[in-house]
Structure formats: C-alpha cells, structure tokens
PDB file with SEQRES, HELIX, SHEET and CRYST1 records, atoms N, CA, C and O in Angstrom:
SEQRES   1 A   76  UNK UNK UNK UNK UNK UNK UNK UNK UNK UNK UNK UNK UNK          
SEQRES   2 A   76  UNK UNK UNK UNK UNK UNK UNK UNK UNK UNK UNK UNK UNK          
SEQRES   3 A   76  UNK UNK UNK UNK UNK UNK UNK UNK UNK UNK UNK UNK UNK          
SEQRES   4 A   76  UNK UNK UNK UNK UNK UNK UNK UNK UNK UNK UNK UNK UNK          
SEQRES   5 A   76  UNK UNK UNK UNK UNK UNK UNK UNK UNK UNK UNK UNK UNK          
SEQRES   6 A   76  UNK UNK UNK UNK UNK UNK UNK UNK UNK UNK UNK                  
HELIX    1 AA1 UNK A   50  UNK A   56  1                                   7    
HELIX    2 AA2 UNK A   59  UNK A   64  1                                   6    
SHEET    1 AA1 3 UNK A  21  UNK A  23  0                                        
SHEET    2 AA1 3 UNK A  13  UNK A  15 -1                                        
SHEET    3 AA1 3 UNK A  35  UNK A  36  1                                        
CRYST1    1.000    1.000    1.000  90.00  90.00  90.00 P 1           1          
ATOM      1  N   UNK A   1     -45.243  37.567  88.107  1.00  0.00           N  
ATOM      2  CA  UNK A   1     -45.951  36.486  87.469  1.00  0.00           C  
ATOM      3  C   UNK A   1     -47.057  37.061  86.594  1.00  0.00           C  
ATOM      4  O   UNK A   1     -47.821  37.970  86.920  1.00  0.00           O  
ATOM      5  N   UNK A   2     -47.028  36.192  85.065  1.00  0.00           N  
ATOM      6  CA  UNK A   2     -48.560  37.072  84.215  1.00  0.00           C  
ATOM      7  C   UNK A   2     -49.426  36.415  84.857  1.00  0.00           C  
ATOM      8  O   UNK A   2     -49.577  35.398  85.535  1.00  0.00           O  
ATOM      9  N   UNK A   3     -50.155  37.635  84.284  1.00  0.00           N  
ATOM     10  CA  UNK A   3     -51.769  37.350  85.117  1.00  0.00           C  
ATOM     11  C   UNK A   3     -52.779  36.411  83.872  1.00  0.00           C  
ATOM     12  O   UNK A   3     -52.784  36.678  82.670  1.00  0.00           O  
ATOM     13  N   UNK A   4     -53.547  35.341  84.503  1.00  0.00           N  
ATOM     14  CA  UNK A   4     -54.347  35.004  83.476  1.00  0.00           C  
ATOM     15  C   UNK A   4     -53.494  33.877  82.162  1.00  0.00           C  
ATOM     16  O   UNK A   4     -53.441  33.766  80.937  1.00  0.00           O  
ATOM     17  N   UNK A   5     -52.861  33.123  83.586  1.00  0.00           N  
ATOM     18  CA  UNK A   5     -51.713  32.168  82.250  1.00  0.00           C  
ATOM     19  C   UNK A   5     -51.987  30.730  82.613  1.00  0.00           C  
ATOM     20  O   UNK A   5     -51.568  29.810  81.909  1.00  0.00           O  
ATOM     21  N   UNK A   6     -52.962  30.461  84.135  1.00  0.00           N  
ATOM     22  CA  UNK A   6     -53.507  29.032  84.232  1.00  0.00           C  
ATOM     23  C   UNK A   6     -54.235  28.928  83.722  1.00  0.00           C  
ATOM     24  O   UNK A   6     -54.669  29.993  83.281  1.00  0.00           O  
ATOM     25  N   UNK A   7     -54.955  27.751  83.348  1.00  0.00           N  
ATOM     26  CA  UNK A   7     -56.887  27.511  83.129  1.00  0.00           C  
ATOM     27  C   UNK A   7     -57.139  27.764  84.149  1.00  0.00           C  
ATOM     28  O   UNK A   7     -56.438  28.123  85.096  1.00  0.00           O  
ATOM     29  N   UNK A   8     -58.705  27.510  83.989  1.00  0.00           N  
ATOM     30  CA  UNK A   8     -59.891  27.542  84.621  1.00  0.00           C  
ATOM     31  C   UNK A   8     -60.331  26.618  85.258  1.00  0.00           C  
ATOM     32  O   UNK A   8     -61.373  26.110  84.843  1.00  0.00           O  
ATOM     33  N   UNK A   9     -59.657  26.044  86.562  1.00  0.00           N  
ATOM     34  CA  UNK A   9     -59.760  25.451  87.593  1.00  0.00           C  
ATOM     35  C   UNK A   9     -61.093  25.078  88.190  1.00  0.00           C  
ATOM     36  O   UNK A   9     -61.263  25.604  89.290  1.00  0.00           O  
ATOM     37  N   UNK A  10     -62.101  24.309  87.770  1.00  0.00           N  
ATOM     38  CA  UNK A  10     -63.399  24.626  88.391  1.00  0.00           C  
ATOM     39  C   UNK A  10     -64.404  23.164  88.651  1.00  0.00           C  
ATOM     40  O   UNK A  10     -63.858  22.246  88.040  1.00  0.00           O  
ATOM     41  N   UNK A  11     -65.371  22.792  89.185  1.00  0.00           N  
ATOM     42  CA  UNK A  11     -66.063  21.949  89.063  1.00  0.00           C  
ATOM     43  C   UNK A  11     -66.794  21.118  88.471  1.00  0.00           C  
ATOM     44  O   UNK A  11     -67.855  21.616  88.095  1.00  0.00           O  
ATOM     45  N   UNK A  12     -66.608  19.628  88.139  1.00  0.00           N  
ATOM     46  CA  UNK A  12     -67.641  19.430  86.725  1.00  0.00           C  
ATOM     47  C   UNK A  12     -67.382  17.940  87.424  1.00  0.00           C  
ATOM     48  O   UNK A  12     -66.362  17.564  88.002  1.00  0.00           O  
ATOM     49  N   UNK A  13     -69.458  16.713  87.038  1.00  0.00           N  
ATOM     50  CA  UNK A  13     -69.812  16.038  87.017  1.00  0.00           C  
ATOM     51  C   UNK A  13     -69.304  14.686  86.222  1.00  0.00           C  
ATOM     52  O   UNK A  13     -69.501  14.264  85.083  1.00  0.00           O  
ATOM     53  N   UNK A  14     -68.573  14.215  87.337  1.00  0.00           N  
ATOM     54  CA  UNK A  14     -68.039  12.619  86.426  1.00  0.00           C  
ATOM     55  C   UNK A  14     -69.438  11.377  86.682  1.00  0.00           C  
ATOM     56  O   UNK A  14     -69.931  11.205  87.797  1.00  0.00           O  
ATOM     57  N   UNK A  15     -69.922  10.588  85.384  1.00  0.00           N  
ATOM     58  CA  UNK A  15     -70.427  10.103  85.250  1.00  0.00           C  
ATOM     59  C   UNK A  15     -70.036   8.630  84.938  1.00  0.00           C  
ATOM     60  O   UNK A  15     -69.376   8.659  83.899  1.00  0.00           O  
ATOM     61  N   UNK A  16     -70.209   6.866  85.569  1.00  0.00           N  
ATOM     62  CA  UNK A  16     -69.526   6.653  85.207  1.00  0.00           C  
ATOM     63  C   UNK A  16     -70.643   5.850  84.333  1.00  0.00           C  
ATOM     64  O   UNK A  16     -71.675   6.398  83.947  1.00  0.00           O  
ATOM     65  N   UNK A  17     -70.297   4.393  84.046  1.00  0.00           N  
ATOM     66  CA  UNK A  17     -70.560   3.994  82.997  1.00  0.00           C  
ATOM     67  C   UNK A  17     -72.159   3.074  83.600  1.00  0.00           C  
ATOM     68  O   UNK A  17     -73.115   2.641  82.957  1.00  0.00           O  
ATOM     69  N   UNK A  18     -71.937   3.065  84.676  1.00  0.00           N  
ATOM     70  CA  UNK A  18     -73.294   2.514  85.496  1.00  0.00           C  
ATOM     71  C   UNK A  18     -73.821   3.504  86.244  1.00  0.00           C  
ATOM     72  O   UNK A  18     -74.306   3.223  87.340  1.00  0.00           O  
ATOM     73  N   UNK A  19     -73.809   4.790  85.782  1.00  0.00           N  
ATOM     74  CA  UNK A  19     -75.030   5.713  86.263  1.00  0.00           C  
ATOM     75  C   UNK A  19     -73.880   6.637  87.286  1.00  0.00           C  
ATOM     76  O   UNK A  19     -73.639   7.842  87.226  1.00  0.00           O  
ATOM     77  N   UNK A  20     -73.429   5.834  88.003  1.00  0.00           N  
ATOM     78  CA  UNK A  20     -73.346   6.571  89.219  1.00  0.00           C  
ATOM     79  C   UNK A  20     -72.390   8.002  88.815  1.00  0.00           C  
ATOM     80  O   UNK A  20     -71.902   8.179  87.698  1.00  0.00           O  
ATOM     81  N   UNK A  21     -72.265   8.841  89.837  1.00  0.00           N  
ATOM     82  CA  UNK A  21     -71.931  10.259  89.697  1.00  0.00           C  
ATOM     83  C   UNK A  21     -71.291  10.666  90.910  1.00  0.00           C  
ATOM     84  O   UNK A  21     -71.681  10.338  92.031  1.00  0.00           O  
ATOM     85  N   UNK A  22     -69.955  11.640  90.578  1.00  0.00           N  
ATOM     86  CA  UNK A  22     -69.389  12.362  91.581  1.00  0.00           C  
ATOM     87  C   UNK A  22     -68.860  13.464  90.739  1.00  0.00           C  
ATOM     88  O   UNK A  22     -68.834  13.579  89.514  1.00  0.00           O  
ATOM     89  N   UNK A  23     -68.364  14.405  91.874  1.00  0.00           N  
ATOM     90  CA  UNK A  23     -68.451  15.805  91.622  1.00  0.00           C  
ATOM     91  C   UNK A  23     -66.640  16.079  91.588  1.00  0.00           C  
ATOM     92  O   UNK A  23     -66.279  15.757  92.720  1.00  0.00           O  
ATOM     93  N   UNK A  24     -65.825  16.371  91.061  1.00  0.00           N  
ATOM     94  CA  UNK A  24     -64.697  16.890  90.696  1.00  0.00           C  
ATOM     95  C   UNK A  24     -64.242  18.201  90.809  1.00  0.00           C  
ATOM     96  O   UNK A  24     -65.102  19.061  90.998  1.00  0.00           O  
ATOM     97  N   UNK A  25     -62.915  18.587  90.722  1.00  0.00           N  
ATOM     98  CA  UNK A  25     -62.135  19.652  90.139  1.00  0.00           C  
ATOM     99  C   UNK A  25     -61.379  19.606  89.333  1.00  0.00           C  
ATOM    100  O   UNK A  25     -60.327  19.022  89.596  1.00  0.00           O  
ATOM    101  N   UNK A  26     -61.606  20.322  87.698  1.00  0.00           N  
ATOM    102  CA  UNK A  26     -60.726  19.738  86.518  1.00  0.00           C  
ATOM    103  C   UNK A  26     -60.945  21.114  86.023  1.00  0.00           C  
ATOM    104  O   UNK A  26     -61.655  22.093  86.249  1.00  0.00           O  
ATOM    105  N   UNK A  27     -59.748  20.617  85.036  1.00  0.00           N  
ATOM    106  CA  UNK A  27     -60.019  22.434  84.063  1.00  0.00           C  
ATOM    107  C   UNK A  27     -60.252  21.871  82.433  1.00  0.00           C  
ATOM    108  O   UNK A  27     -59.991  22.585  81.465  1.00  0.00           O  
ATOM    109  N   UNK A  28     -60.838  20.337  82.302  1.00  0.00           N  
ATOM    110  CA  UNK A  28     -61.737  20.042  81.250  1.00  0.00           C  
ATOM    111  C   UNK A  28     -63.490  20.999  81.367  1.00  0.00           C  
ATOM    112  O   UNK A  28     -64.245  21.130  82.330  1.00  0.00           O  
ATOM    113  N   UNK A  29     -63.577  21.400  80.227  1.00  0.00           N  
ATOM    114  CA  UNK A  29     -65.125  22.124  80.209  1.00  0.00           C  
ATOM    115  C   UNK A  29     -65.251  23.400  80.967  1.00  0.00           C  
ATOM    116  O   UNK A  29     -64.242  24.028  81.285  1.00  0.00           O  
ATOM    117  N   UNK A  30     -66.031  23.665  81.164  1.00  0.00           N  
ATOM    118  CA  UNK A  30     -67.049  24.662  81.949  1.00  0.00           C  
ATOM    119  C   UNK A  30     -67.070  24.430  82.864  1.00  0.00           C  
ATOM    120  O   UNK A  30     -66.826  23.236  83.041  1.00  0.00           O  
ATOM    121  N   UNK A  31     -67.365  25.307  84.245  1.00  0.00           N  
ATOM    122  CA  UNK A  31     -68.321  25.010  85.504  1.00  0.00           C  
ATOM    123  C   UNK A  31     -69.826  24.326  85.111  1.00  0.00           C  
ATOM    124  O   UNK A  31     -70.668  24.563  84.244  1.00  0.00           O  
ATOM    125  N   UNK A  32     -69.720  23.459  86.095  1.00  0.00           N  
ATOM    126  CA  UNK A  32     -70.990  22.966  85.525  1.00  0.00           C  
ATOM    127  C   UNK A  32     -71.199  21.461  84.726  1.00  0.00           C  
ATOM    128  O   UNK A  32     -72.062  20.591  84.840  1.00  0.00           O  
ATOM    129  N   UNK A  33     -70.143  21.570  83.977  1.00  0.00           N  
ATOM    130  CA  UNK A  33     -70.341  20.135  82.474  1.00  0.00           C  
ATOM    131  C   UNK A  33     -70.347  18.721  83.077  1.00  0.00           C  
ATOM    132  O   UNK A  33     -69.699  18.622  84.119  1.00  0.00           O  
ATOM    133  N   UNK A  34     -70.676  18.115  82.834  1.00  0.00           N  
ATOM    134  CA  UNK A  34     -71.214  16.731  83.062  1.00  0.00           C  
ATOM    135  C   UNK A  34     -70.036  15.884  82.079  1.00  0.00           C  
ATOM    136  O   UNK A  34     -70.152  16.008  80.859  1.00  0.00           O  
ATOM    137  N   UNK A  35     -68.814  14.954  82.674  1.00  0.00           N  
ATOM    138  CA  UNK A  35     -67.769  14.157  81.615  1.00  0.00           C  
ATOM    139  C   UNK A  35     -68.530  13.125  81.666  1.00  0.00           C  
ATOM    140  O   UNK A  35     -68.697  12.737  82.822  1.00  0.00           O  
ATOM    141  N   UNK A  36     -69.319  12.227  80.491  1.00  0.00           N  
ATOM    142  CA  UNK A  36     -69.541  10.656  80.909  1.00  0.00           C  
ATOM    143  C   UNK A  36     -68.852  10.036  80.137  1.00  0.00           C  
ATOM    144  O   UNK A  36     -68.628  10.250  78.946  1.00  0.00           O  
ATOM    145  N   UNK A  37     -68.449   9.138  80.894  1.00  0.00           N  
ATOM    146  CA  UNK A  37     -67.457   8.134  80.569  1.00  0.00           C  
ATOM    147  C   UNK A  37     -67.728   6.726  79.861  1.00  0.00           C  
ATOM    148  O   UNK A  37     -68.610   5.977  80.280  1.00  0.00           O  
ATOM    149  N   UNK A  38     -66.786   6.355  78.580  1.00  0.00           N  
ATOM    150  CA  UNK A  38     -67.373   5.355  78.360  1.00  0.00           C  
ATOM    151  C   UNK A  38     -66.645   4.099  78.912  1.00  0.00           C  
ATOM    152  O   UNK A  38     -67.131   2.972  79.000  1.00  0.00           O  
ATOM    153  N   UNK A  39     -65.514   4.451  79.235  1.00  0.00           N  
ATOM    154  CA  UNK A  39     -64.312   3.539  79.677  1.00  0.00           C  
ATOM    155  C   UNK A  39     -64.295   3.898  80.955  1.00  0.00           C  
ATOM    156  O   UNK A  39     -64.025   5.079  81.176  1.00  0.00           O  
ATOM    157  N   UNK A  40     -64.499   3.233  81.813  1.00  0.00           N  
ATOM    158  CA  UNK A  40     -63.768   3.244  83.326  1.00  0.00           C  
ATOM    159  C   UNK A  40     -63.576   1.970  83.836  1.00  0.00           C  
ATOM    160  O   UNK A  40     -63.612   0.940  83.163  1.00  0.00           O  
ATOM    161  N   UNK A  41     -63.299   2.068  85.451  1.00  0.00           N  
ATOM    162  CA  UNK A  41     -62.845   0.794  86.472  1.00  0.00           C  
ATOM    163  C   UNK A  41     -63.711  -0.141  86.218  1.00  0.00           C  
ATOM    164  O   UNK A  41     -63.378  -1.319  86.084  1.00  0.00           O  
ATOM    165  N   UNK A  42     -65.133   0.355  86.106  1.00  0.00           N  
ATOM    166  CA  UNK A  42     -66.222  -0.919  86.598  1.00  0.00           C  
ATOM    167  C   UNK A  42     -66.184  -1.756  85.076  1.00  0.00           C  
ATOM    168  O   UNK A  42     -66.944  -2.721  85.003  1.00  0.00           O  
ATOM    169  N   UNK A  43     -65.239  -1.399  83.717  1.00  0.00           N  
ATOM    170  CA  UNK A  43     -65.759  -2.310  82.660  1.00  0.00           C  
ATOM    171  C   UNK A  43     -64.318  -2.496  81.727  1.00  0.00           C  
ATOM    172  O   UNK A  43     -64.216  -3.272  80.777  1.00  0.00           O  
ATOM    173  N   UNK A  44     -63.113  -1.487  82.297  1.00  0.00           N  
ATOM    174  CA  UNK A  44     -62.292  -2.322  80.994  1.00  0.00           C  
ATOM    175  C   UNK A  44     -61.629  -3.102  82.069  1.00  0.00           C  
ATOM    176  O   UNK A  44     -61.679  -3.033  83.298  1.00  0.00           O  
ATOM    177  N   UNK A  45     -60.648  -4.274  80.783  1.00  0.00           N  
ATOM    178  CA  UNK A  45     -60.044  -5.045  81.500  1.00  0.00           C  
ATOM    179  C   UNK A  45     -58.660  -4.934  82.657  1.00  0.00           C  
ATOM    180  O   UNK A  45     -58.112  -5.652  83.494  1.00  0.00           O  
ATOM    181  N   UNK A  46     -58.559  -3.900  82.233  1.00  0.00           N  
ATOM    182  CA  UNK A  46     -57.137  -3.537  82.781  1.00  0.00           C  
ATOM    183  C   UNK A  46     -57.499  -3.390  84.531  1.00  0.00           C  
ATOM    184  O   UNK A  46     -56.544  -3.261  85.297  1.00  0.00           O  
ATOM    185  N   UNK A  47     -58.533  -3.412  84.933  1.00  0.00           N  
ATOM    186  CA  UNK A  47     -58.857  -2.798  86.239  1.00  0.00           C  
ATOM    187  C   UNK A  47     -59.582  -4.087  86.351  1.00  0.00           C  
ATOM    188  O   UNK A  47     -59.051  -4.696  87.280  1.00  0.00           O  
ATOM    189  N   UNK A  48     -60.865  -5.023  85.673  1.00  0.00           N  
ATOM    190  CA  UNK A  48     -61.205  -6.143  85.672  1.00  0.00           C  
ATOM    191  C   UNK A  48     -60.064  -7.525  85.471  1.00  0.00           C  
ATOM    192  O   UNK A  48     -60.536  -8.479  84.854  1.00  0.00           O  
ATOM    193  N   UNK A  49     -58.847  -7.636  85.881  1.00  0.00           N  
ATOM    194  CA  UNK A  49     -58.148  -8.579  85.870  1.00  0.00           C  
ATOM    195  C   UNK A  49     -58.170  -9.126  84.351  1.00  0.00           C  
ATOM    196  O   UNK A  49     -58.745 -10.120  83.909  1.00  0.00           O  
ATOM    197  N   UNK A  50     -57.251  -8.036  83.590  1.00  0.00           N  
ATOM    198  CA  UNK A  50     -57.091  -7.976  82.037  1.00  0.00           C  
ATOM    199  C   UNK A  50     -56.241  -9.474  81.613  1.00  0.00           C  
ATOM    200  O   UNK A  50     -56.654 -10.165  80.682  1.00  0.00           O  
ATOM    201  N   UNK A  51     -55.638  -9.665  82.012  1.00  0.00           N  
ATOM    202  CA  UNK A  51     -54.904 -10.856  82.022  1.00  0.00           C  
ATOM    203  C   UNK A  51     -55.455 -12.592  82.039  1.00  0.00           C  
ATOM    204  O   UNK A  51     -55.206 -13.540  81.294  1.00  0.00           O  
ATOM    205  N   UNK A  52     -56.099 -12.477  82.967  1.00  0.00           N  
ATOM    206  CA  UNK A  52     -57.199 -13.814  83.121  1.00  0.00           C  
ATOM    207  C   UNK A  52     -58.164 -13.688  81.801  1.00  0.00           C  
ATOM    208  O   UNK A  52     -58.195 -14.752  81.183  1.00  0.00           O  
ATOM    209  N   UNK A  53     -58.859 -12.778  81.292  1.00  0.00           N  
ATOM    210  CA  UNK A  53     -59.725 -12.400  80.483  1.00  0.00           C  
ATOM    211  C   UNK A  53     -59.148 -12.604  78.906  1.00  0.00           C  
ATOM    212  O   UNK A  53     -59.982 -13.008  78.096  1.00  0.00           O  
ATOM    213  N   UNK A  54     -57.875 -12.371  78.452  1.00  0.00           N  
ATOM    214  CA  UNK A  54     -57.330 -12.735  77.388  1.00  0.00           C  
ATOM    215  C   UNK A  54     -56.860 -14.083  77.470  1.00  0.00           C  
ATOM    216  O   UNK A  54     -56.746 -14.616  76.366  1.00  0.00           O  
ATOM    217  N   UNK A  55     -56.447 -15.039  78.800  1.00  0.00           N  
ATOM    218  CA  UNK A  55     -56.213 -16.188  78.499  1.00  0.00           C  
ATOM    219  C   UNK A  55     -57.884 -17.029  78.503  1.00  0.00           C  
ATOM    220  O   UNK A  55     -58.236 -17.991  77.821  1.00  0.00           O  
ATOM    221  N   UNK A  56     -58.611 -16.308  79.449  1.00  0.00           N  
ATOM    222  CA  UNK A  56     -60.220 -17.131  79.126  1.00  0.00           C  
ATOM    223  C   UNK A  56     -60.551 -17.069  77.647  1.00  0.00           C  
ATOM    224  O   UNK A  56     -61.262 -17.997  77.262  1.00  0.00           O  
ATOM    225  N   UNK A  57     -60.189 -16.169  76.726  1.00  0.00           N  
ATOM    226  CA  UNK A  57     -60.883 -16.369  75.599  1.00  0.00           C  
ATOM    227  C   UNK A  57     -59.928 -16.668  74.364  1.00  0.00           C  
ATOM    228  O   UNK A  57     -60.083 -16.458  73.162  1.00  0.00           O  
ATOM    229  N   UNK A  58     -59.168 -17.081  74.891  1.00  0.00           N  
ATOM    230  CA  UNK A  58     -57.943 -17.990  74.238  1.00  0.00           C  
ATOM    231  C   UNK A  58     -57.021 -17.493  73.047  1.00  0.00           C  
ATOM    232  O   UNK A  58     -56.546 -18.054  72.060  1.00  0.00           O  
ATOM    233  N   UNK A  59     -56.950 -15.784  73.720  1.00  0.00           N  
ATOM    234  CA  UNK A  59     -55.966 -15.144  72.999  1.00  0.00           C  
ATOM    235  C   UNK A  59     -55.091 -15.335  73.074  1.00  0.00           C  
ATOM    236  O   UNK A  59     -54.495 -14.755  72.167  1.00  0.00           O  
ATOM    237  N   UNK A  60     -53.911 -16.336  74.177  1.00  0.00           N  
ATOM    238  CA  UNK A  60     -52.932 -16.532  74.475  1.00  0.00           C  
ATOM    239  C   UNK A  60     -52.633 -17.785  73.315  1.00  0.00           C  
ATOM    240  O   UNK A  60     -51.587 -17.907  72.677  1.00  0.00           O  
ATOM    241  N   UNK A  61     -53.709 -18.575  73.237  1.00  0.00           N  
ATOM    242  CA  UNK A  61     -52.958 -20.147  72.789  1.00  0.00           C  
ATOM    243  C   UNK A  61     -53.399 -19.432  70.853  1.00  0.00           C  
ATOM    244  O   UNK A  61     -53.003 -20.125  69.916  1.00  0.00           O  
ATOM    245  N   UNK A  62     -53.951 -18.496  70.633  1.00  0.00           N  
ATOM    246  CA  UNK A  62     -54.101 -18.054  69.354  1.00  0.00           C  
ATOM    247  C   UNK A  62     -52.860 -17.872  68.745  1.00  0.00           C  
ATOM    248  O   UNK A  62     -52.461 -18.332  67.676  1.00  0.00           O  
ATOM    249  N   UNK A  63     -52.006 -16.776  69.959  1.00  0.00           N  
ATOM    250  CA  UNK A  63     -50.760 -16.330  69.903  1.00  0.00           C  
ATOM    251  C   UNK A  63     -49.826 -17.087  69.576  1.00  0.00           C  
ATOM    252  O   UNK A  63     -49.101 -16.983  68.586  1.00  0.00           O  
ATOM    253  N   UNK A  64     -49.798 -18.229  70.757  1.00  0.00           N  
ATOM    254  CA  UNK A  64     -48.758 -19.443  70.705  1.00  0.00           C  
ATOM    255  C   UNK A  64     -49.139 -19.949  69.890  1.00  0.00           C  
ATOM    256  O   UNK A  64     -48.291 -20.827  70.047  1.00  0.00           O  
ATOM    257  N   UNK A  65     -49.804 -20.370  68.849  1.00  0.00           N  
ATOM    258  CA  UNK A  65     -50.261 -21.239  67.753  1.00  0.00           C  
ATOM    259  C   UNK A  65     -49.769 -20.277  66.335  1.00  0.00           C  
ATOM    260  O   UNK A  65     -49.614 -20.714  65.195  1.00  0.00           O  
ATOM    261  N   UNK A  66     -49.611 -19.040  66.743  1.00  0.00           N  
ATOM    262  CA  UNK A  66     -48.889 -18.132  65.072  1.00  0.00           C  
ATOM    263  C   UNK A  66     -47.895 -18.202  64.977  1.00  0.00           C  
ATOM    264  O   UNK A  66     -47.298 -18.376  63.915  1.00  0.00           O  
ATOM    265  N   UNK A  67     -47.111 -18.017  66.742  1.00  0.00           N  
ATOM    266  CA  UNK A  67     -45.922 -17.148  66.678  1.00  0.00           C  
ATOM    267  C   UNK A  67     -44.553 -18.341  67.744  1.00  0.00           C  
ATOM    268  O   UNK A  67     -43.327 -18.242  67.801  1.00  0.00           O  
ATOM    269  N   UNK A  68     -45.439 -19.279  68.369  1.00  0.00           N  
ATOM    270  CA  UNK A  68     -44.650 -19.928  69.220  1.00  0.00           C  
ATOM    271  C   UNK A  68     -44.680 -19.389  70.418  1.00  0.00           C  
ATOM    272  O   UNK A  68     -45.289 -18.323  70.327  1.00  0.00           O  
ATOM    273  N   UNK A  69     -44.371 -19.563  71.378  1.00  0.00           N  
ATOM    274  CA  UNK A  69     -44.285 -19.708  72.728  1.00  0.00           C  
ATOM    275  C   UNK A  69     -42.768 -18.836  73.133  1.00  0.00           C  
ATOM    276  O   UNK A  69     -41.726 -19.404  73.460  1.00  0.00           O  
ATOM    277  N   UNK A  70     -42.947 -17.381  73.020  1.00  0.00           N  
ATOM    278  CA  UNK A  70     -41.832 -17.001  73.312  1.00  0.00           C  
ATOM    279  C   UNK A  70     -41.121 -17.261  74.578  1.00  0.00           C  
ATOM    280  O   UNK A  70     -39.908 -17.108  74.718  1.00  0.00           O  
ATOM    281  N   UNK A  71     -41.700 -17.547  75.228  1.00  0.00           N  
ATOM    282  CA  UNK A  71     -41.214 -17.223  76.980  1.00  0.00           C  
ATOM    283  C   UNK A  71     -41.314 -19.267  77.511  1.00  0.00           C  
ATOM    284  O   UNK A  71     -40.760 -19.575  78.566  1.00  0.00           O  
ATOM    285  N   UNK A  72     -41.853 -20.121  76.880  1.00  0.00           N  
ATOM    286  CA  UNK A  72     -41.837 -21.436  76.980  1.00  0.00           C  
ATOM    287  C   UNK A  72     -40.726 -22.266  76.565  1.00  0.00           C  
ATOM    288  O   UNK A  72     -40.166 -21.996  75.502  1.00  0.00           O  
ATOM    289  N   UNK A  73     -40.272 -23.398  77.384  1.00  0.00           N  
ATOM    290  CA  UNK A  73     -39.049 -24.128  76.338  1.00  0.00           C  
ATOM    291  C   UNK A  73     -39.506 -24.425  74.969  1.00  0.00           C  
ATOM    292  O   UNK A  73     -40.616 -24.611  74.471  1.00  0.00           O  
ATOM    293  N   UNK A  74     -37.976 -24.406  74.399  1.00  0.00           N  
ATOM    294  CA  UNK A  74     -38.626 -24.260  72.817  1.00  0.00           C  
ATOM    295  C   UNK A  74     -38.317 -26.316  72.463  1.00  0.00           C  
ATOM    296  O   UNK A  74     -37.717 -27.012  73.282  1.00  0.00           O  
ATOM    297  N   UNK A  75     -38.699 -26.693  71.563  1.00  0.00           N  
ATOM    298  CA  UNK A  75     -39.137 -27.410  71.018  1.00  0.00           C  
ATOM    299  C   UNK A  75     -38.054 -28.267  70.236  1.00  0.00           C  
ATOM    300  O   UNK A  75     -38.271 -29.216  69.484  1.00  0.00           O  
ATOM    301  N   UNK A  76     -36.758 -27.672  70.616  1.00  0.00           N  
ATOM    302  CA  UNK A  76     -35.540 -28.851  69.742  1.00  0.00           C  
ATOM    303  C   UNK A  76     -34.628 -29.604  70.761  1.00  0.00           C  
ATOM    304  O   UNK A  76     -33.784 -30.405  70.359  1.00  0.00           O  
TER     305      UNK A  76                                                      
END                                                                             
C-alpha cells in the first residue's frame, strides 16, 4: 500500500447557526479550524417540516393557479 495517499484525518470545531459548538473528526481544514455553518437542522426547512412551510405561504396554490393541479381531479 502507498504511503501518504489518505487525507488528513483530524479534529475541527462545528459551529452551528445558534452559537452552539461540538467537536468532530473530518479531513475538511486543519487541526484546529472552526466550520460555521450557515445552513443546518435548527433553520432550513427540510429538517423544520419543509412541506407545511411552502403550503403556509401559499406556494402550493401559486403553483396550482400557473400550472393546474397535477395530482388533483382535473376539471372536464
């Protein structure tokens, strides 16, 4: 096996988007580097119940109002 053909396997500071912090093993950065995040669990929708959130702000009936109601009985 060559020698010197993985990365650099090592420790670095996940930050998330509300402060809080934990400690990792990644071979992003340096020993040491601090990742802060601008996207995580606590704020996009996909982890916040993405689905409810596009019909609350009435991206769904925007949709159905361009394009029709693909998945609804149709209308003849």
């Amino acid at each position: 096996m060559k020698a010197d053909t993985h990365p650099d396997y090592h420790e670095i500071t996940i930050v998330m988007t509300d402060g809080t912090e934990y400690t990792t093993r990644s071979t992003w950065g340096k020993e040491g580097d601090v990742m802060k995040l601008d996207v995580d669990p606590l704020t996009h929708p996909a982890w916040q119940g993405g689905t409810g959130r596009v019909v609350e702000k009435g991206q769904l009936s925007k949709f159905e109002s361009r394009y029709g109601s693909l998945f609804g009985a149709s209308d003849s």
